[in-house]
N, C-alpha and C positions, 0 to 999 in steps of 0.2 A: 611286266617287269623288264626293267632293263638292266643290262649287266656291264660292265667295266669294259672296254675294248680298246683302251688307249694304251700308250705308252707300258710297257711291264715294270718299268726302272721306278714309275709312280705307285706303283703300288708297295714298293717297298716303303715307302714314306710312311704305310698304313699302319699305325700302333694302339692298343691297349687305352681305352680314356681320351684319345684326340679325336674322336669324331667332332661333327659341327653341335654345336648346342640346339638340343632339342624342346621345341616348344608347346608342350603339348595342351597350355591354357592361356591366355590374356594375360593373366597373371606372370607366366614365365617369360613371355613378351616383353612386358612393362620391367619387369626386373632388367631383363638382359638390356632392355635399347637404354635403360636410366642411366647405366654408367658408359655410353659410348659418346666420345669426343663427337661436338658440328665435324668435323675434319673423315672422321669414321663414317659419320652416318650423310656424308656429302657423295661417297662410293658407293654402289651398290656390294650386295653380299653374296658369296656364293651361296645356293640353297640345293638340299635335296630334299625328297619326298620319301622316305624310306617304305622298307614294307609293309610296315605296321600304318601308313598314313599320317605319320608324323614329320613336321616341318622343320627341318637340321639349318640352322646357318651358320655362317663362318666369313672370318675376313675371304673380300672377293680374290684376295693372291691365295686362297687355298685351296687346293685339289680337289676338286667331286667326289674322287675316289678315299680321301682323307675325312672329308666330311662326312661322308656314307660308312667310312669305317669298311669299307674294301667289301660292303654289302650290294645286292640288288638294289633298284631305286624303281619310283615309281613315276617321278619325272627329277628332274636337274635344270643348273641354269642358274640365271642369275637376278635378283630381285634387289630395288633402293626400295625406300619409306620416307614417308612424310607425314607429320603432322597437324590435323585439320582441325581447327577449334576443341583442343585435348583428345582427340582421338586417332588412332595409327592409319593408315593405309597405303598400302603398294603404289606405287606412283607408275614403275618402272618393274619388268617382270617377261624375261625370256630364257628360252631352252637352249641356252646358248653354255654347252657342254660338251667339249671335242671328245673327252672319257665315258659318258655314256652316251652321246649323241639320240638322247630320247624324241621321241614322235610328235607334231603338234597334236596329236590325240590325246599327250599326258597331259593336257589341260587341266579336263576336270579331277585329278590326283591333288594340285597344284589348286584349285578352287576351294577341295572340302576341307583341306588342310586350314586353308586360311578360313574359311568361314568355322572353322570349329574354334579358332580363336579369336575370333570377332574383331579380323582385320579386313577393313574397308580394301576390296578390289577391282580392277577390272574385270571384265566379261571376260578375256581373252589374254593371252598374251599380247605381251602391247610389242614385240619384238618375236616374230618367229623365225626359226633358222630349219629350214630343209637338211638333213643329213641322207646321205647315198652309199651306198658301197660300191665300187664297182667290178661285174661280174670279171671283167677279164684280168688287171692288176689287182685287186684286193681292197685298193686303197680307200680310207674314206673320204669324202668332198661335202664340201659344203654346196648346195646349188643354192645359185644368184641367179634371179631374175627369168627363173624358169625353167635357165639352159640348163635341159639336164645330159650334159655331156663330161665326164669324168677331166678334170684340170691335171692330170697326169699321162692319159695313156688316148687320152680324145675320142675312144669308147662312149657310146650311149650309156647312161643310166636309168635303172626303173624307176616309174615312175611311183610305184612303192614304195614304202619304208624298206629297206633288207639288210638294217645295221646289223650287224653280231659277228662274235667271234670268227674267222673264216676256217675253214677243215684246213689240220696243220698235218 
């Protein structure tokens, strides 16, 4: 599970009834993508994975953290669809979430999810983002290209996952 570690001032945004729309059948799928504009479904969506293993989405300008309903997640990120002779599938689909900064291990969260609803996917994230913390500033970083060296303080990073809240 991963937990919220972003901004505090976003999680204010968190309310009652505004989570992402949760999908828990083909059916609730087919419902939701029927009334979104080419122009909507041209953007990818924000998505989480919540605890239960249900797949939440939401316009991609909305928070993780809003989506999730200020819950744990199983993975986060961002997922398009396409259309393939009447039937749905992920075109597009990464962990690309600075508020939970989930692991590329939450893959298979992000797999059962869509296969319970009988959306056509990739194997993989078709886009995966490395998240770091760094031991000495705190800060999180995205690592590019391998370098796992913190883009704030020039600190090495593990090469482990070690996202989470830091002892305050």
């Amino acid at each position: 599970m991963y937990r919220y570690v972003g901004p505090a001032e976003l999680m204010k945004l968190v309310r009652a009834g505004g989570e992402g729309r949760s999908m828990r059948s083909s059916a609730d799928f087919v419902e939701w993508v029927s009334v979104l504009t080419p122009d909507e479904l041209a953007e990818p969506f924000t998505f989480v994975i919540d605890a239960g293993g249900v797949l939440r989405l939401a316009p991609r300008r909305s928070e993780h953290v809003v989506c999730a309903g200020g819950e744990e997640v199983l993975s986060a990120g961002e997922m398009s669809f396409r259309e393939e002779s009447g039937r749905w599938a992920v075109e597009k689909v990464s962990n690309q979430s600075t508020g939970y900064c989930p692991d590329v291990i939450s893959w298979p969260a992000v797999a059962e999810a869509l296969d319970r609803i009988r959306i056509a996917r990739p194997s993989d994230f078709t886009h995966e983002v490395v998240f770091r913390r760094c031991g000495s500033c705190q800060e999180r970083n995205i690592v590019r290209e391998e370098d796992f060296v913190c883009v704030f303080c020039g600190e090495d990073l593990p090469l482990e996952w070690n996202i989470s809240e830091p002892d305050r």
